[in-house]
N, C-alpha and C positions, 0 to 999 in steps of 0.2 A: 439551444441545447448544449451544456458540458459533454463534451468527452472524455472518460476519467480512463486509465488504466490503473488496476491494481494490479500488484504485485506481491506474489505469493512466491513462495522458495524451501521452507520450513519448518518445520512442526508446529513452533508455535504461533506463526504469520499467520497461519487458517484459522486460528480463533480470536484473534484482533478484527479481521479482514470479513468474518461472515456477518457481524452484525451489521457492518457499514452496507456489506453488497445489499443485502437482505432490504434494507430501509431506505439506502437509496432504489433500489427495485419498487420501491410504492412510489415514486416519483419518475414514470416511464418519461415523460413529456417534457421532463427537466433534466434526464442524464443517460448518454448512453454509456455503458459500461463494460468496459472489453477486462477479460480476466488472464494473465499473464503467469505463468507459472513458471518457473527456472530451469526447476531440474533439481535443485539441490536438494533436497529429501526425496528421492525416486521412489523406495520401495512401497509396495502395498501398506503397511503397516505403517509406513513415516507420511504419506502422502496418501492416496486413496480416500482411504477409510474416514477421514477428514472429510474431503469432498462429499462420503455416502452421509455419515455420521451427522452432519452441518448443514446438511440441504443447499451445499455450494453449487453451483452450475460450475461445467465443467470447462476447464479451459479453455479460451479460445485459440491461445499460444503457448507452446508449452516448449520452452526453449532446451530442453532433454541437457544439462550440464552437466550433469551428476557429479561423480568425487573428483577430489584433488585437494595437492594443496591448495593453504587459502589464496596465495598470489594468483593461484593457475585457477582456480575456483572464480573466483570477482573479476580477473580479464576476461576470461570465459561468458560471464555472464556480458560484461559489457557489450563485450563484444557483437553478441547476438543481439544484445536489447534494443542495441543503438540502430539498427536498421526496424525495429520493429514502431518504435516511435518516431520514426523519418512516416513507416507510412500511414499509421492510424492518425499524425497529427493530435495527438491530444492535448485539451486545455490545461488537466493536471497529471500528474503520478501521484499514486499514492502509496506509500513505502511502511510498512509495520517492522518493530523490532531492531535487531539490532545484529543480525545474522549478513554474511557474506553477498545476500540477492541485495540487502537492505541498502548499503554503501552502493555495489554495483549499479542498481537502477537508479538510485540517489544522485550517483555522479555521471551518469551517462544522459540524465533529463536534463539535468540542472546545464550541465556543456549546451545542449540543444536550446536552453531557452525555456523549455519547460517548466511552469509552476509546479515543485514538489511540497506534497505534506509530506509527513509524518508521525505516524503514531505508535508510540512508546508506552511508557509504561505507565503516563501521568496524561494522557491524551495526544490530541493531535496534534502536530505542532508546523510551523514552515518559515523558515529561516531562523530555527530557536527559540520562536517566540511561541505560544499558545492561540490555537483559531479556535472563534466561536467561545463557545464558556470554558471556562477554567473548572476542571473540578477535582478537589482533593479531598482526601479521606484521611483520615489520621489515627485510626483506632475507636477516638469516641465520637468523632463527631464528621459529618460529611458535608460540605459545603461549594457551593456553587455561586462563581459571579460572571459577569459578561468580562468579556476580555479585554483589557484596557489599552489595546493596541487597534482596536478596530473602531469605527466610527461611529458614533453614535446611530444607535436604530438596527446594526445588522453586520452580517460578513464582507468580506473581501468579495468584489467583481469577480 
């Protein structure tokens, strides 16, 4: 079994991050999933309503960061995250966007050893490259191919 943490911080991380929890959730016996949430969008309206709205389950870790600058913001987060992946020990992180938790949790796994993805705006990606199929859209036409960095037949171990 994978142990994944995602990584939520937000606004728009909660709707990157709901499909994946959502789909990985049909596969109990293949990933346990701890959900991680920053701080950095605190109020009801930035944060909450997301969780109600999304049918997200509710954090399991909610690292309360809230404002600051961005320096003080991303130590901050580091800061917290890096004891929280000392103890859950996970196989991956998973990091959406491009927002202050995004960097923070990115470089806090990554220091530990941690397999990080990440997904942006063109899919998931880890170490820059693309996992799993590539898909791009271009206005007229939308296309799909396996990723040519992985092995023939499947994903990364």
């Amino acid at each position: 079994m994978k142990r994944v943490l995602h990584v939520v911080g937000a606004r728009p991380n909660f709707m990157k991050m709901a499909p994946i929890i959502h789909e990985m959730a049909r596969y109990p016996n293949e990933f346990e999933q701890i959900l991680v949430h920053t701080g950095q969008h605190y109020d009801a309206n930035m944060s909450q309503v997301f969780f109600e709205e999304l049918e997200m389950p509710w954090p399991d870790v909610n690292l309360e960061v809230g404002s600051g600058s961005h320096a003080q913001q991303t130590a901050l987060i580091m800061q917290r995250f890096e004891p929280v992946v000392l103890d859950y020990k996970p196989d991956w992180v998973l990091v959406p966007g491009d927002v202050n938790s995004t960097v923070a949790c990115a470089l806090a796994a990554s220091k530990l050893g941690v397999k990080v993805a990440h997904r942006g705006r063109i899919g998931w990606r880890r170490a820059g490259r693309p996992i799993g199929w590539v898909r791009r859209t271009d206005g007229r036409e939308s296309t799909a191919r396996p990723n040519p960095w992985l092995p023939p037949g499947g994903d990364e171990k």
